[in-house]
C-alpha positions as CSV (number, residue, x, y, z in Angstrom):
1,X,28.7,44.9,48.5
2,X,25.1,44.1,48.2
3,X,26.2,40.5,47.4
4,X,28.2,40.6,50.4
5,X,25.8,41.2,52.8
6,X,22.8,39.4,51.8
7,X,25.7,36.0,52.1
8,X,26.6,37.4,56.0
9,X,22.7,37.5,56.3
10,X,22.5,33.9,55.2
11,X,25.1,33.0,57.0
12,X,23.6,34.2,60.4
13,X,20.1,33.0,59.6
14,X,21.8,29.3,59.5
15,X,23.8,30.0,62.7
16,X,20.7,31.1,64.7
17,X,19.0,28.7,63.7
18,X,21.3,25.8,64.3
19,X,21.8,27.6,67.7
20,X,18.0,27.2,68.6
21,X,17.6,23.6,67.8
22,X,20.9,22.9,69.8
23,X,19.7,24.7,72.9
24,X,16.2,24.0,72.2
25,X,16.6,20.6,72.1
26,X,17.6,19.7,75.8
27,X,15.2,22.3,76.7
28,X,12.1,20.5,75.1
29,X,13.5,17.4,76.2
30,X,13.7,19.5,80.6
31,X,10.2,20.7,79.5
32,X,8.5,17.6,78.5
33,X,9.6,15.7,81.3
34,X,8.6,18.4,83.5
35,X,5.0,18.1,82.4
36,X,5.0,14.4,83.0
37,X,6.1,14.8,86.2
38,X,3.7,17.6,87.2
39,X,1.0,15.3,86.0
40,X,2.7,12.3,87.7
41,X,2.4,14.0,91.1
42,X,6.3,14.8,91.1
43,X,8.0,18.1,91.2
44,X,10.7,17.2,88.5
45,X,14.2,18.0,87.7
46,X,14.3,21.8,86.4
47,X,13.6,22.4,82.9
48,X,17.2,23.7,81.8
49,X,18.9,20.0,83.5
50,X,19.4,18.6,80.2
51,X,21.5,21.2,79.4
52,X,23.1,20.8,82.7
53,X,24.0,16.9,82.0
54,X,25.2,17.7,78.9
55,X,27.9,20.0,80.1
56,X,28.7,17.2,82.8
57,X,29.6,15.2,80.3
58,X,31.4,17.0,78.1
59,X,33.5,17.5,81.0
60,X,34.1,13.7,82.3
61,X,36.2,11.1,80.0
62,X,35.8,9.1,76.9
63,X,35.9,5.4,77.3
64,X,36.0,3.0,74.2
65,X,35.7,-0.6,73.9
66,X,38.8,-1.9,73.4
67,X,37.5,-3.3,70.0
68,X,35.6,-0.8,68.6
69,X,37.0,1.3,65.3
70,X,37.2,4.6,64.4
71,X,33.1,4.1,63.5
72,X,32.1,4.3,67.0
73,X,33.7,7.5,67.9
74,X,32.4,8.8,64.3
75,X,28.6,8.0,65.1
76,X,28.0,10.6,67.7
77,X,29.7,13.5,65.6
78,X,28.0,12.6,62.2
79,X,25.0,12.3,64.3
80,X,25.0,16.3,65.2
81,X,26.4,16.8,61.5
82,X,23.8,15.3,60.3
83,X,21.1,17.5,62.1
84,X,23.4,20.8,62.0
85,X,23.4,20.4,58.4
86,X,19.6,19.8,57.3
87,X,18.8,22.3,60.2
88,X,20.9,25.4,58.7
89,X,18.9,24.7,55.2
90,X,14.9,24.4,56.2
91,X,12.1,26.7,56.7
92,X,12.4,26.7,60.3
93,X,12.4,30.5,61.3
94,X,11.8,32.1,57.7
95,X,10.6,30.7,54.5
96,X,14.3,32.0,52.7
97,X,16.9,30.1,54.6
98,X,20.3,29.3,53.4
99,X,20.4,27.3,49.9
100,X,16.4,26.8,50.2
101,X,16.6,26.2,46.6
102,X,18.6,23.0,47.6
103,X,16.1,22.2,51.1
104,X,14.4,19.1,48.9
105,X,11.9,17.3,51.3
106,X,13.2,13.9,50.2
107,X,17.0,14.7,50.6
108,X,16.2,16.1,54.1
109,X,15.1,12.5,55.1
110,X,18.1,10.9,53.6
111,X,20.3,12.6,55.6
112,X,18.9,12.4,59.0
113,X,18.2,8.7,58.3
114,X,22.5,8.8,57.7
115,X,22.7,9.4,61.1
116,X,20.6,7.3,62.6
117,X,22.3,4.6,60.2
118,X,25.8,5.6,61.6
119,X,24.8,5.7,65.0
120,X,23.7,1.8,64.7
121,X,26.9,1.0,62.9
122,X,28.5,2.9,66.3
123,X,26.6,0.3,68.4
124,X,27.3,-3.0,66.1
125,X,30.8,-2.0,66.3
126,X,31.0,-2.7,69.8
127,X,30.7,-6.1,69.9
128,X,28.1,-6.1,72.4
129,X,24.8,-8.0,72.5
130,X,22.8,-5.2,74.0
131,X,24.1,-2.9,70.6
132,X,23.7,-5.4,68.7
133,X,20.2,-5.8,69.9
134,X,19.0,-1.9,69.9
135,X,21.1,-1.6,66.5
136,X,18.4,-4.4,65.0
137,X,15.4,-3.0,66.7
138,X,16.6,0.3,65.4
139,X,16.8,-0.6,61.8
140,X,13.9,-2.8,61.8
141,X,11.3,0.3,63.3
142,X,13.4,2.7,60.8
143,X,12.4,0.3,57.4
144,X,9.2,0.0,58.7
145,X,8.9,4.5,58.9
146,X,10.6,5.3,55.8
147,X,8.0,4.2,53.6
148,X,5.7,5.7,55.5
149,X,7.4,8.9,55.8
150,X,8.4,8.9,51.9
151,X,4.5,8.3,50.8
152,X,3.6,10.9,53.2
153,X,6.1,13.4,51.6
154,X,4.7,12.7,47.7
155,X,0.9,13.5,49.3
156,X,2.0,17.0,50.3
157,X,4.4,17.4,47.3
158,X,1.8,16.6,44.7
159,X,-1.2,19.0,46.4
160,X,1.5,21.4,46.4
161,X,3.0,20.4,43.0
162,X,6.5,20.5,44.8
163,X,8.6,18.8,47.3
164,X,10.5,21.7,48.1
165,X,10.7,22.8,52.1
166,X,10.2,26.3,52.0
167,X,8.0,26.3,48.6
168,X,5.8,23.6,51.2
169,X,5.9,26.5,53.9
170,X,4.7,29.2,51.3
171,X,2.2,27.8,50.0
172,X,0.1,26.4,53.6
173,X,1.1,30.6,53.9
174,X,-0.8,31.3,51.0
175,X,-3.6,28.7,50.0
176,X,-5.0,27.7,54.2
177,X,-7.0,25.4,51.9
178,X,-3.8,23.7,51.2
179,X,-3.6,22.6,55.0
180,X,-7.1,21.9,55.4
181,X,-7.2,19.7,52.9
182,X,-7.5,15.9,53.4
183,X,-4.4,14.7,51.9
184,X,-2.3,17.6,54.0
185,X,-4.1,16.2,56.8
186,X,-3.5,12.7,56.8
187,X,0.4,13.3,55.5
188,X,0.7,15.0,58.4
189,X,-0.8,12.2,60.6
190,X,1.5,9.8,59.2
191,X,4.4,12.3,60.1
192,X,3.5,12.6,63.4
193,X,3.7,8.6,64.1
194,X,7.1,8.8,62.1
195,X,8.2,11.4,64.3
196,X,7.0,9.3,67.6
197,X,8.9,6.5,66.4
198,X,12.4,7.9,64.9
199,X,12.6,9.7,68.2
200,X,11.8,6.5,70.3
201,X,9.0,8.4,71.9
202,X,5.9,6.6,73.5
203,X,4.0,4.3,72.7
204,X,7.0,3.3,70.5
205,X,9.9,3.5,72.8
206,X,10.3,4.3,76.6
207,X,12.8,7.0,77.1
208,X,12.9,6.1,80.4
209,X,13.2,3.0,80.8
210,X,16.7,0.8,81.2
211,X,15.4,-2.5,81.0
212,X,17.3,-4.7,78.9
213,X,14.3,-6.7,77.0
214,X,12.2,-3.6,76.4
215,X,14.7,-0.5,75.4
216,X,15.8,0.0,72.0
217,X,17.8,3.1,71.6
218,X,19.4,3.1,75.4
219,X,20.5,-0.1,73.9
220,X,22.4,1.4,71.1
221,X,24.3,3.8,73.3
222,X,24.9,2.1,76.6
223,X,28.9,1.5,75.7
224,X,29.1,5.3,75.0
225,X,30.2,8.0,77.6
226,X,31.4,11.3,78.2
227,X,31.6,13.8,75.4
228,X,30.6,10.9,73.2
229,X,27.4,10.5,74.9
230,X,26.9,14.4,75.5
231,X,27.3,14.6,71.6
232,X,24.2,12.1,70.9
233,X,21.9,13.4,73.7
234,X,22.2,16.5,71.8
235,X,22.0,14.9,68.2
236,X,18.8,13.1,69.2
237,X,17.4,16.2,70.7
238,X,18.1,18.5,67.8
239,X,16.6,15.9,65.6
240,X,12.9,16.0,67.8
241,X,13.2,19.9,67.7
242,X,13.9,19.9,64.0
243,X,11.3,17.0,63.0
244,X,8.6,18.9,65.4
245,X,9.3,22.2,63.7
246,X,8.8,21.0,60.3
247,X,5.7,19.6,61.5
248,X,4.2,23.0,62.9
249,X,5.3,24.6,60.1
250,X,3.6,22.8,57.5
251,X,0.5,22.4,59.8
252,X,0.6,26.2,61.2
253,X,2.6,28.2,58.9
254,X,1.5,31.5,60.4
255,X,4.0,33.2,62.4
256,X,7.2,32.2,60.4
257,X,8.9,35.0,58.1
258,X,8.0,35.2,54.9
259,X,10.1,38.6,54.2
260,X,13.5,39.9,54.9
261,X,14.7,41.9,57.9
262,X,15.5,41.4,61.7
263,X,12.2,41.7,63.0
264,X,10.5,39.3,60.6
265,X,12.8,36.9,61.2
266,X,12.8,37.6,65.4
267,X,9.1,36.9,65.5
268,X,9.3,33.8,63.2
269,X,11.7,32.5,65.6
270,X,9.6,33.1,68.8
271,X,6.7,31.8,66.5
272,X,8.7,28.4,66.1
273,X,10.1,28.2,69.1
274,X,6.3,28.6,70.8
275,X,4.9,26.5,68.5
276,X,7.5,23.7,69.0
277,X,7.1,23.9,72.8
278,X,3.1,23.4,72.9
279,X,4.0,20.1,70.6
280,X,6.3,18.7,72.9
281,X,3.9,19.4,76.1
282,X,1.1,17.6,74.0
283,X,3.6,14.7,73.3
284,X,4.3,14.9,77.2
285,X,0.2,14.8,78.2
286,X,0.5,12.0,75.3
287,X,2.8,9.9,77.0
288,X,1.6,10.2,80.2
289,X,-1.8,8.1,79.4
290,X,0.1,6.0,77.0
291,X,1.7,2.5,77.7
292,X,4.5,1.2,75.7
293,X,3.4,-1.3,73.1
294,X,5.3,-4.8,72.6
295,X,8.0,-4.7,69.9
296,X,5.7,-7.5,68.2
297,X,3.1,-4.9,67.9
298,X,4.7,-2.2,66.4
299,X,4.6,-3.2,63.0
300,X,1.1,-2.7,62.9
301,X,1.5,1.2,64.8
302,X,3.9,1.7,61.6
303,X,1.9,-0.1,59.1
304,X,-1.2,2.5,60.3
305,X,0.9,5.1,59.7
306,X,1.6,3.8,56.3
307,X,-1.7,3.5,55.3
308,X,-2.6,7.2,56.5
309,X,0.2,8.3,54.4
310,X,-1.3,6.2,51.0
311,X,-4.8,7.6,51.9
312,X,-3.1,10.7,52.0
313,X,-1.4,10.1,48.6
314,X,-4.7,8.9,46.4
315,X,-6.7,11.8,48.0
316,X,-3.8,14.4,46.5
317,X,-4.2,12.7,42.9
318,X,-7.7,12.2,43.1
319,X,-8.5,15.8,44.0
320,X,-5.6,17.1,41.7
């Protein structure tokens, strides 16, 4: 019986959590464009209008190219799958999610970089230039991050002697040292540009922008619609919420649960869901003062980023 109920209890931890990145996502998104536009001198669209166009467009019809394959109606769902799945796992809300044993740093990255992978096979499948375009853009910016990102993840994990998720959590929890430190620091740095450009935030990408020589990611979905392009609003939304929690969380532990029962796990989620929300409004104030750089020039944004994450790296081993 006891065995019983601690599964239901990881069962329900997953599903609220899942549940808050999927809502929480098209609310960030409301809410960050809501500062921009209060800082722009606009009212803005209400913060909950995400969630609004999503449910339009769950409710209008699909429409395919006539020459796509079964790989472009695959991309949005393995897209959400991809997210749902790395999201019921991590130290988002408590420090003892589902299968945390399993929540490895490095497989985390390897299976949201599936769907972002599958979502640019979706856009070459169309046949279009403009996919074809966003779908090179895509994978060139995403080659240029993962090194980055994977240098950045062996800086924490050897300070921490593990690249665990939740072992990552507990330990900033326990050791504040730990996050002080410099290689935390610059690991964290070098997340934060990886973060900017996986999301196609500025100064990497314009989310705002349809302009056909400048857009990357608009590219990659402009043959999709309906439900189809409901499902990857939401995927890419729950993957900014997810990415920006695991950054809080690993630079402000504090607030998320490290012990079973209701009301630990209720204040870890307000914690995250707080936490995630002053990111995104300082990504917003970000963006406002920011111009989008030339493709040309990102390289070298990326390359920075690398760098920080190396820095990062030696300063773990020499301090080890």
């Amino acid at each position: 019986m006891n065995q019983f109920a601690h599964f239901m209890t990881q069962v329900l931890v997953a599903v609220v959590q899942v549940f808050a990145v999927a809502v929480g996502g098209p609310l960030l998104l409301g809410l960050m464009r809501k500062v921009r536009s209060r800082l722009e001198g606009r009212v803005g669209a209400p913060i909950h209008q995400p969630l609004l166009d999503v449910r339009k467009l769950f409710a209008k019809q699909r429409m395919r190219p006539r020459e796509s394959s079964w790989v472009f109606g695959a991309a949005p769902v393995v897209l959400v799958a991809t997210v749902v799945a790395v999201a019921a796992v991590s130290p988002l809300a408590t420090t003892h999610p589902p299968l945390g044993q399993s929540s490895d740093f490095f497989a985390v990255v390897f299976v949201l970089l599936l769907g972002s992978v599958v979502l640019a096979l979706g856009a070459l499948d169309t046949g279009t230039a403009f996919g074809g375009m966003g779908s090179s853009r895509s994978m060139t910016i995403g080659a240029l991050c993962e090194p980055a990102l994977l240098v950045a993840i062996l800086a924490m994990a050897i300070s921490a002697r593990t690249s665990n998720l939740p072992a990552l959590v507990r330990v900033g929890l326990a050791h504040p040292a730990v996050i002080a430190s410099p290689a935390r620091i610059l690991a964290l740095s070098s997340f934060l540009v990886v973060i900017l450009a996986e999301s196609g935030r500025l100064p990497v990408d314009n989310p705002s922008t349809h302009l056909e020589l400048t857009m990357i990611h608009e590219a990659m979905v402009l043959e999709y619609s309906g439900a189809d392009l409901g499902l990857i609003i939401v995927g890419e939304s729950m993957r900014l919420v997810f990415l920006l929690g695991l950054l809080v969380n690993l630079l402000v532990p504090w607030g998320v649960a490290e012990r079973p029962g209701v009301l630990f796990f209720c204040v870890g989620l307000f914690a995250l869901l707080a936490k995630v929300a002053v990111a995104g409004v300082m990504i917003a104030i970000f963006e406002v003062f920011t111009a989008k750089m030339r493709l040309f020039r990102l390289p070298e944004l990326l390359a920075g980023g690398f760098v920080l994450a190396l820095l990062g790296a030696v300063t773990a081993v020499v301090a080890r």
